[in-house]
C-alpha positions as CSV (number, residue, x, y, z in Angstrom):
1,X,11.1,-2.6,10.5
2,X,13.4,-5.6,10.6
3,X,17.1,-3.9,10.9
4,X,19.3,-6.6,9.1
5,X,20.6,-4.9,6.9
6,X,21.7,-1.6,8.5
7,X,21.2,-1.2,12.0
8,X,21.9,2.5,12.4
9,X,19.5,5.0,12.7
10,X,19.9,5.9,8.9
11,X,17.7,3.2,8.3
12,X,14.9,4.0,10.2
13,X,11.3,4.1,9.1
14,X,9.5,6.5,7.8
15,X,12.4,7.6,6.1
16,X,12.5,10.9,4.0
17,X,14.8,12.1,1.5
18,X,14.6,15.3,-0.6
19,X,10.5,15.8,-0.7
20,X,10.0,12.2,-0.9
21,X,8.7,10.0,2.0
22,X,8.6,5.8,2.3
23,X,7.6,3.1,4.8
24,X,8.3,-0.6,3.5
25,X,7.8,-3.8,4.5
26,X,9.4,-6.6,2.8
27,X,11.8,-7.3,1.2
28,X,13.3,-6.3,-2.3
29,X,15.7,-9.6,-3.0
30,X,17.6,-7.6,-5.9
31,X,18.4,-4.3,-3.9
32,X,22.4,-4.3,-4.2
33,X,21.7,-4.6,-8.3
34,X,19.9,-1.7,-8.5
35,X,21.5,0.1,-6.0
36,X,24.8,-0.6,-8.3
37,X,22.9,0.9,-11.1
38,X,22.0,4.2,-9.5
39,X,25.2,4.5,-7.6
40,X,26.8,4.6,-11.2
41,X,24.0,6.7,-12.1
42,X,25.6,9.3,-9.7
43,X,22.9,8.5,-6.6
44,X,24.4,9.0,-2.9
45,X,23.0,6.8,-0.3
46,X,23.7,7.5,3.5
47,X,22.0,3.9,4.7
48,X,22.7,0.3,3.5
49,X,18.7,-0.5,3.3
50,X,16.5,-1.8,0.2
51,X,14.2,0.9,2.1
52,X,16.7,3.7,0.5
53,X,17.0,1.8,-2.8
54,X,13.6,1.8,-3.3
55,X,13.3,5.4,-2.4
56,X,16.2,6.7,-5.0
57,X,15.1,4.2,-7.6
58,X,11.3,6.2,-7.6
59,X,13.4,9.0,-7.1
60,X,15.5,8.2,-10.4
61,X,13.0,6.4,-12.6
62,X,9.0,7.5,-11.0
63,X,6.8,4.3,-11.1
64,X,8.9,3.0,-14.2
65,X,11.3,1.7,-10.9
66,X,8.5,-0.3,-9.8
67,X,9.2,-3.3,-12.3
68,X,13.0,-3.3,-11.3
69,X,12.3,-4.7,-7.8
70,X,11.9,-8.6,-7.5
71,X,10.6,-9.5,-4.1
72,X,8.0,-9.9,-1.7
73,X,7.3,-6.1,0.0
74,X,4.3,-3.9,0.0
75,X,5.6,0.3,0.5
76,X,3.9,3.5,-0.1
77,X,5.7,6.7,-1.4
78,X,4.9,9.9,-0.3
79,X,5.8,13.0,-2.4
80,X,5.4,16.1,-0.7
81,X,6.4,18.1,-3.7
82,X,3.4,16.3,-5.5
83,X,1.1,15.9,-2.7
84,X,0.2,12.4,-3.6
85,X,1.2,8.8,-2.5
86,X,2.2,5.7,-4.6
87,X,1.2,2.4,-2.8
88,X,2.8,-0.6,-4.0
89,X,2.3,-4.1,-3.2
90,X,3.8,-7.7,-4.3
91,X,2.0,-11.0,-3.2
92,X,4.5,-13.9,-3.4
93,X,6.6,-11.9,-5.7
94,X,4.1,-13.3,-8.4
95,X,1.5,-10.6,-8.8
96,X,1.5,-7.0,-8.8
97,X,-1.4,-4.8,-8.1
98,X,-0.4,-0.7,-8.3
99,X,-2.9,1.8,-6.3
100,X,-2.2,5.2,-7.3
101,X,-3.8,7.9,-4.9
102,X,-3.8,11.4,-5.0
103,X,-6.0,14.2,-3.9
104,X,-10.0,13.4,-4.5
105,X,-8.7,10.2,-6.8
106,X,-7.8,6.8,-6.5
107,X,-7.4,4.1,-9.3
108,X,-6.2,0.7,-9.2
109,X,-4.7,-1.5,-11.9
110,X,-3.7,-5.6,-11.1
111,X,-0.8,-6.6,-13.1
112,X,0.8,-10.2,-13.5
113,X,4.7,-9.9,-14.0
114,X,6.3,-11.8,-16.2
């Protein structure tokens, strides 16, 4: 990972919180407005990352947080609780193409945003 943002080893990936796991690469260009939202939502963070934003945004909201983020990133979620993983990816911050996998099933779905 790029550490610009926080250079600590809170930020480090993978990076696990509660029974969820991520590893992003990108970047998430509206992180501190959603961060903003959860924090008054009650959400602690311990690292100044989008990494962590995007984590307790799935967290909060479940794949409805995936049309909060404006950027250009591809991450995948791991939920251990669940035992499946969310893989997200944004080309040119245009279009969005969601793979959901879990155990013995995979489906993809291409999106445009608007």
């Amino acid at each position: 990972r790029l550490s610009i943002l926080d250079l600590s080893d809170r930020g480090n990936q993978p990076m696990t919180r509660n029974h969820l796991t991520i590893v992003l690469n990108g970047e998430i260009y509206n992180f501190a407005d959603i961060r903003s939202i959860l924090e008054q939502d009650g959400i602690e963070f311990s690292s100044r990352t989008d990494t962590e934003v995007v984590l307790r945004a799935y967290q909060r909201w479940g794949s409805a947080a995936l049309h909060k983020f404006n950027g250009m990133f591809a991450f995948v979620v791991w939920d251990d609780k669940k035992k499946y993983s969310l893989q997200l990816g944004i080309e040119s911050g245009l279009n969005l193409s969601i793979i959901i996998k879990m155990t013995g099933f995979s489906y993809s779905v291409p999106k445009s945003r608007p």
